[in-house]
C-alpha positions as YAML, in Angstrom:
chain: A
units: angstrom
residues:
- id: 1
  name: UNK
  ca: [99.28, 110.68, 75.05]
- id: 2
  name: UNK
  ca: [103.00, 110.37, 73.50]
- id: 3
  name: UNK
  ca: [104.87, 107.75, 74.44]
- id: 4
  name: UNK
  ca: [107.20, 110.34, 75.69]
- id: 5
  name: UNK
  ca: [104.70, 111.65, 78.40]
- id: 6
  name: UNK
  ca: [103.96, 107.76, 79.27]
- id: 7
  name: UNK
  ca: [107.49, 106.55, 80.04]
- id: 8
  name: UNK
  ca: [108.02, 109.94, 81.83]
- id: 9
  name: UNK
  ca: [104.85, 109.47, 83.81]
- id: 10
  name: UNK
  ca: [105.61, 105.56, 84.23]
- id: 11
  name: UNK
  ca: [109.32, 106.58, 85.82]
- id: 12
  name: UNK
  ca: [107.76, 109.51, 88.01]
- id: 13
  name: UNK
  ca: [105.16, 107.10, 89.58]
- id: 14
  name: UNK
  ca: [107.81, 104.53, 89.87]
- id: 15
  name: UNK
  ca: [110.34, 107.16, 91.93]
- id: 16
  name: UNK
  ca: [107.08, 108.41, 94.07]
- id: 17
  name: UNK
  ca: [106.25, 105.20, 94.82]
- id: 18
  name: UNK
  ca: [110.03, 104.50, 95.98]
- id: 19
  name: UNK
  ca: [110.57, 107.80, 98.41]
- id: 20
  name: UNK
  ca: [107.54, 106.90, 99.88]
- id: 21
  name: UNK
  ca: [108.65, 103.22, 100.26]
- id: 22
  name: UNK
  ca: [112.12, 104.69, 101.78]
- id: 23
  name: UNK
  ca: [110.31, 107.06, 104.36]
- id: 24
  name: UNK
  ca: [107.87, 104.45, 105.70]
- id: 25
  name: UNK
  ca: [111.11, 102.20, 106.63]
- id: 26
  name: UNK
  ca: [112.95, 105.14, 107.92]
- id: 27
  name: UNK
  ca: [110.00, 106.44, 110.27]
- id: 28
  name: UNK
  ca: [109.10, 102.82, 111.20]
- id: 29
  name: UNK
  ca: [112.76, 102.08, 112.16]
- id: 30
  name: UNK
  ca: [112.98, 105.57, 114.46]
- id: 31
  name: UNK
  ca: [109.44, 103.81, 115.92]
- id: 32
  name: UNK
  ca: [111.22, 100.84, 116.68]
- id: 33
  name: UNK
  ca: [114.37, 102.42, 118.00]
- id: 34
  name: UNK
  ca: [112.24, 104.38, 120.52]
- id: 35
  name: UNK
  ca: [109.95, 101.54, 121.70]
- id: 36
  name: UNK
  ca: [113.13, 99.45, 122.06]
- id: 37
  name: UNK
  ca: [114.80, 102.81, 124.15]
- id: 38
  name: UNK
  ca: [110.99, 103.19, 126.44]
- id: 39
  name: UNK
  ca: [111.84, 99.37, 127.12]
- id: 40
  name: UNK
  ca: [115.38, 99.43, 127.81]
- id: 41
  name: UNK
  ca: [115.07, 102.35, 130.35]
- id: 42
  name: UNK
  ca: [112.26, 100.03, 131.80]
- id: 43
  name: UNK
  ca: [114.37, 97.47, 132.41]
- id: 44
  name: UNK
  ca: [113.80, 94.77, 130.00]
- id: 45
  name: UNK
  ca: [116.90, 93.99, 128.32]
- id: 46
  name: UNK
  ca: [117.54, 91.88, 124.97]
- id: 47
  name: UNK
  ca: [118.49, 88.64, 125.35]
- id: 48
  name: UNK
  ca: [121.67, 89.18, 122.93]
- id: 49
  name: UNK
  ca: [122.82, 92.15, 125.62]
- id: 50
  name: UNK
  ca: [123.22, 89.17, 128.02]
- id: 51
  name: UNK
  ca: [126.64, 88.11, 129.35]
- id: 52
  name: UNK
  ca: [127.51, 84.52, 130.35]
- id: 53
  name: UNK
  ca: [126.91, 84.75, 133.95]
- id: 54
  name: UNK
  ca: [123.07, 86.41, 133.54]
- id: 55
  name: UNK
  ca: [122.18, 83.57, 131.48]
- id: 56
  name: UNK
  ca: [122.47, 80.85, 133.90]
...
């Protein structure tokens, strides 16, 4: 193997290793987003969505 092939093959595992990186935060976020929309139209709100007044 040529060092060409090994510092091609070096950044192609590095890039695959970063998309797939990228994707699992992007499809865990959309996860989150929708467990945090199933519990919103439930009715449990986030304590930072609070006014004043509900917090007393």
């Amino acid at each position: 193997m040529t060092h060409t092939v090994y510092i091609a093959m070096s950044y192609a595992v590095t890039a695959f290793v970063t998309l797939c990186l990228i994707g699992w935060v992007w499809l865990d976020g959309r996860a989150r987003q929708r467990e945090l929309a199933e519990l919103e139209a439930s009715g449990i709100r986030r304590r930072s969505s609070q006014t004043a007044g509900d917090r007393a």
